[in-house]
C-alpha positions in Angstrom: -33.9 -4.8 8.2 -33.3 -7.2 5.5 -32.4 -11.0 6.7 -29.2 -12.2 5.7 -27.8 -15.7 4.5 -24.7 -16.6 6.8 -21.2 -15.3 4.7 -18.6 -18.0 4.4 -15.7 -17.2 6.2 -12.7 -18.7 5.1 -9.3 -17.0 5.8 -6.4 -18.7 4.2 -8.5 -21.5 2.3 -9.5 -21.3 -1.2 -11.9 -19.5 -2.9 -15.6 -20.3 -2.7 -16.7 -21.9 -6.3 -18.9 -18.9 -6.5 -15.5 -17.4 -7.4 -14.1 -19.2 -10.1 -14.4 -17.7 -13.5 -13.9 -19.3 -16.8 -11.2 -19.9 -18.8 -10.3 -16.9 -20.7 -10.6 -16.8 -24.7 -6.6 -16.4 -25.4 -7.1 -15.3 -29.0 -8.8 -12.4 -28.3 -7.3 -11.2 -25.6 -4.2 -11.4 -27.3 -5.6 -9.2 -30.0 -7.0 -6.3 -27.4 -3.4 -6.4 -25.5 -1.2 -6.5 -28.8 -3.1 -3.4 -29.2 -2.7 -1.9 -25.9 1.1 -2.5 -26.0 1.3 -1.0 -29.6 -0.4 2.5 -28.3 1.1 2.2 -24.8 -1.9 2.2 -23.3 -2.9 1.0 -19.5 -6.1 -0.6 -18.2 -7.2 -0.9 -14.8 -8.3 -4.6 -15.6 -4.3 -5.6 -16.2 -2.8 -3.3 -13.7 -5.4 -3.9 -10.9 -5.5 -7.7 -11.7 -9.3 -8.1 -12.1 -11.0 -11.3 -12.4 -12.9 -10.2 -15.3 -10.4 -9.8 -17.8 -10.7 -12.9 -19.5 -14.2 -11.7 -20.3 -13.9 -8.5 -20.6 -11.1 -8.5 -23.4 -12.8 -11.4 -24.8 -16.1 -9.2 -25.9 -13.6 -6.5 -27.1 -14.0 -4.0 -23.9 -11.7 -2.3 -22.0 -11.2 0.2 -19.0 -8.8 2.5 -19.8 -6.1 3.5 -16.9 -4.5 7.3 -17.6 -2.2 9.4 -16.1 -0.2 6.2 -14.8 0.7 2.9 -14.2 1.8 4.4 -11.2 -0.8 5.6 -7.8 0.2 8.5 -5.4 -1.9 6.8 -3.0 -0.8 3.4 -1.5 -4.5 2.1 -0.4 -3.7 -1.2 1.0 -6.8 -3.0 -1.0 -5.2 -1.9 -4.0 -2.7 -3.8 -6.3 -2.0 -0.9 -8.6 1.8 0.8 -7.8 2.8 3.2 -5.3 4.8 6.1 -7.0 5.0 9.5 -5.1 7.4 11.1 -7.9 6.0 14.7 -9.5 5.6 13.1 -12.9 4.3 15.0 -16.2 1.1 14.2 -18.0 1.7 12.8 -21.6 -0.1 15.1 -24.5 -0.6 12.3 -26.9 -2.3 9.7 -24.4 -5.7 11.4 -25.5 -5.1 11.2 -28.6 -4.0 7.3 -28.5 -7.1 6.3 -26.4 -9.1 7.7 -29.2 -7.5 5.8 -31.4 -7.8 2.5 -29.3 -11.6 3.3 -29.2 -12.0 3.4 -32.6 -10.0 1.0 -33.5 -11.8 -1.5 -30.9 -15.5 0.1 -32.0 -16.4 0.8 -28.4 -20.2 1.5 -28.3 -19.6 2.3 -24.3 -16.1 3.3 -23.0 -15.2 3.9 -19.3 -11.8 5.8 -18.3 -10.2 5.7 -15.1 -7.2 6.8 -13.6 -4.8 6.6 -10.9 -4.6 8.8 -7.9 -2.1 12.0 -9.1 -1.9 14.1 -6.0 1.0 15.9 -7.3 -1.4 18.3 -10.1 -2.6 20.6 -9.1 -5.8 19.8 -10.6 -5.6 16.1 -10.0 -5.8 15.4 -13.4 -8.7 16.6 -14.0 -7.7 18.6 -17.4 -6.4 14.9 -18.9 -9.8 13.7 -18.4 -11.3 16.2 -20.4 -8.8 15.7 -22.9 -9.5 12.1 -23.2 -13.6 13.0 -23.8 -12.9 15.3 -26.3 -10.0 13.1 -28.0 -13.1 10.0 -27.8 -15.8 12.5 -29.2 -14.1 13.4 -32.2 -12.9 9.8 -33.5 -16.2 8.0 -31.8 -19.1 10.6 -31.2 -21.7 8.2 -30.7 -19.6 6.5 -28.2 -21.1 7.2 -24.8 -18.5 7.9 -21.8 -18.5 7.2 -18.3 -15.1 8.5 -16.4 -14.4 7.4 -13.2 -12.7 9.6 -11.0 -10.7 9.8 -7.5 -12.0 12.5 -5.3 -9.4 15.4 -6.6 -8.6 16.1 -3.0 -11.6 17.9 -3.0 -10.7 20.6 -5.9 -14.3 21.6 -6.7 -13.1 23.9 -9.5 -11.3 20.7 -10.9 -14.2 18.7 -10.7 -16.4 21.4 -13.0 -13.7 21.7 -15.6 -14.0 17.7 -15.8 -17.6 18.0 -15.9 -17.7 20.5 -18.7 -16.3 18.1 -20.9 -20.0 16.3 -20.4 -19.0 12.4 -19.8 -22.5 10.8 -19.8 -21.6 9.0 -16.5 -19.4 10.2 -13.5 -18.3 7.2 -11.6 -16.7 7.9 -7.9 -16.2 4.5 -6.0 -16.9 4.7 -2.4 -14.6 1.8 -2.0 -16.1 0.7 1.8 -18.0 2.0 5.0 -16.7 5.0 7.3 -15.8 3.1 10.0 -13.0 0.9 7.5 -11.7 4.3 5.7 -8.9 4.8 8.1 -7.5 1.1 7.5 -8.7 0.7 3.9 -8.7 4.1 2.4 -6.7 6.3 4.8 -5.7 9.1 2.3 -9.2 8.9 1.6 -12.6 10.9 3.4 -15.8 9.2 2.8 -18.0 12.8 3.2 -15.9 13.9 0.5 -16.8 11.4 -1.3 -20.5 11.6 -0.6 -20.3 15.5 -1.3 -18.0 14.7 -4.8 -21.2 12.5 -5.9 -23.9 15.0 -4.4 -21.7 18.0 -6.4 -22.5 16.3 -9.9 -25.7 15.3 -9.4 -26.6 19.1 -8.4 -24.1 20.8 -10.8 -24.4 18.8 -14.0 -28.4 16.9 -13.7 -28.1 15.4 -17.0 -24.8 13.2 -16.1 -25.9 9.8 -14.4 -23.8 9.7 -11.5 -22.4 6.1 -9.8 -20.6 4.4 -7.2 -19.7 1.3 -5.9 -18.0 -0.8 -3.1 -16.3 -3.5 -2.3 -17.2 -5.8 0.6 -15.5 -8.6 2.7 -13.2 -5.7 4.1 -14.8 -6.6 7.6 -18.3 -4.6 7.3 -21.4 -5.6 8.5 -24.3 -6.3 6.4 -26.0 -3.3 8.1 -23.5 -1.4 7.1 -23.0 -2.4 4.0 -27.3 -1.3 4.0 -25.9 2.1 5.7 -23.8 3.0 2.5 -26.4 2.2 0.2 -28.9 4.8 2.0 -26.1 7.6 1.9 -25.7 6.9 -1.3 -28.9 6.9 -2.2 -29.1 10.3 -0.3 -26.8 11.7 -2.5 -29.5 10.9 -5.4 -26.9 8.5 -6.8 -28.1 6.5 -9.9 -26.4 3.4 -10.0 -24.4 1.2 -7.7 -22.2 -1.2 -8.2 -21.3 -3.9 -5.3 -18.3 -7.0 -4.9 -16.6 -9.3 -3.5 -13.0 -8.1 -2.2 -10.4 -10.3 -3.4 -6.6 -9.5 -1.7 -4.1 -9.4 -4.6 -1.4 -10.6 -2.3 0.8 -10.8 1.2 1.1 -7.7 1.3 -2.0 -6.4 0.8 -5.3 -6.0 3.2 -6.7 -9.8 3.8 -9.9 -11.1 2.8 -12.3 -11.1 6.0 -15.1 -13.0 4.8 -16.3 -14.2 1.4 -20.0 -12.9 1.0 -22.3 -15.6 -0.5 -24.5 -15.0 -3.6 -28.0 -15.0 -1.4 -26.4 -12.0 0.2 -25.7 -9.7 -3.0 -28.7 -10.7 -3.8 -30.4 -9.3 -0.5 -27.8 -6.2 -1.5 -29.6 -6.1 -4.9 -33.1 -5.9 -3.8 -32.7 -3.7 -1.0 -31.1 -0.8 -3.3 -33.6 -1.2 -6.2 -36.2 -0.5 -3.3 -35.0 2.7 -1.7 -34.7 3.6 -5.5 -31.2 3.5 -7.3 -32.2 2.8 -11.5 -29.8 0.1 -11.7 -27.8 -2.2 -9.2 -25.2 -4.7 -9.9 -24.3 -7.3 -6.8 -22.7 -10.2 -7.4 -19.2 -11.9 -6.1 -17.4 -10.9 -9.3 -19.2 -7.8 -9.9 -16.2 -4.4 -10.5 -17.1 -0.9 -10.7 -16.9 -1.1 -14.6 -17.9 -4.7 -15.3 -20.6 -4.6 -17.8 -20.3 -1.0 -18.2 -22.4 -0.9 -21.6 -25.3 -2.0 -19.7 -25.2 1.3 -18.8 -26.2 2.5 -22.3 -29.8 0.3 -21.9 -30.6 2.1 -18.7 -30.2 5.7 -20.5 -32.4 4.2 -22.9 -35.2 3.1 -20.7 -34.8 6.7 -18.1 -33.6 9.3 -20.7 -32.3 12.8 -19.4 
């Protein structure tokens, strides 16, 4: 068992300095959310208040949020809205993302979406939509979508998987024993078995996951995901700091320190993941075109 750096806990206080990110460039993100606004577009980075957005929108990137703003799901963790209404998919958001792609002159595009329990297929035919939309205005674009579990509709996952995203993403989120506080409409061996599907069904995808922690796991638990996932022949991983985006919302339990994603890091390159990213500020699509380097270096 790795050694482990003591984590800072510090309920109520501020944030460690480990946390603080720089002042965003204004001008630019300006220009990415005039754009955003003039397609009516989402992204994840607004609606779920990342810390990266400043640099993210800076470089020109962008995680694209479909199907919403609004989550059938209310996971506590999560600042995106709660909205249990049967609403109907939009034909022409495909078709806009493309255009926001192009326009922007994405190299590496990652699209996400809320939870829509109420379709049938979870949303699953949008997705596709959105790839082939990407594909025809950007085809050397490379695509990684990442998904919610489709309430286990395996037949939903395939058509999604036929549209042949180069990456399929399916977050974790946290460790077992935290689902039924953190992620209670959520099943972590569904999960495991969503990621184990694609890397069976569809070899050539590289599949990925990631977690947050400061949820209340243990290190060794934390170590515990990383093996199942690992199990799963999961490709890359993906590991943060939880930040609470308010009152209402789960609290922060400890802030991790940087000697310990580092001991996070080390540990999954040894039991064999291709790439992982562990760091206080690190989200599931931070530095997404990175990804493009590591199909370059293990091609499929």
């Amino acid at each position: 068992m790795p050694r482990f750096p003591l984590s800072t806990r510090l309920p109520g206080l501020p944030k460690p300095d480990w946390l603080r990110v720089k002042a965003p460039q204004r001008e630019r993100i300006g220009e990415v959310g005039d754009l955003l606004k003039e397609l009516a577009l989402n992204t994840v980075c607004q609606e779920a208040s990342c810390p990266n957005i400043g640099e993210c929108f800076a470089g020109g990137t962008a995680t694209f949020l479909i199907m919403g703003p609004g989550c059938t799901r209310a996971c506590p963790y999560c600042d995106i809205d709660f909205d249990r209404r049967v609403r109907g998919l939009d034909s022409t958001e495909p078709q806009r993302l493309g255009e926001a792609v192009a326009r922007l002159g994405l190299r590496h595009v990652v699209i996400t979406s809320v939870n829509r329990d109420d379709l049938p297929d979870g949303g699953a035919g949008q997705f596709a939509a959105c790839v082939a939309a990407v594909r025809q205005r950007m085809p050397q674009t490379t695509v990684e979508l990442l998904i919610p579990d489709l309430c286990g509709n395996w037949e939903a996952l395939a058509r999604l998987m036929e549209a042949t995203p180069q990456v399929l993403n399916h977050n974790i989120e946290t460790v077992p024993r935290l689902y039924p506080r953190a992620r209670p409409q959520g099943a972590y061996a569904r999960s495991l078995e969503l990621l184990q599907r694609v890397r069976h069904g569809w070899p050539s995808a590289y599949t990925k996951s990631g977690l947050m922690v400061g949820l209340g796991e243990t290190d060794a638990e934390v170590l515990s995901v990383l093996d199942d996932l690992r199990a799963q022949r999961v490709d890359i991983v993906t590991i943060g700091q939880y930040l609470s985006p308010g009152p209402r919302h789960l609290p922060v339990d400890r802030f991790v320190t940087p000697p310990t994603f580092e001991v996070y890091r080390r540990y999954g390159e040894s039991i064999g993941f291709l790439q992982v990213v562990s760091s206080p500020l690190t989200r599931s699509s931070y530095h997404a075109a990175q990804v493009q380097a590591l199909m370059r270096s293990h091609p499929r």
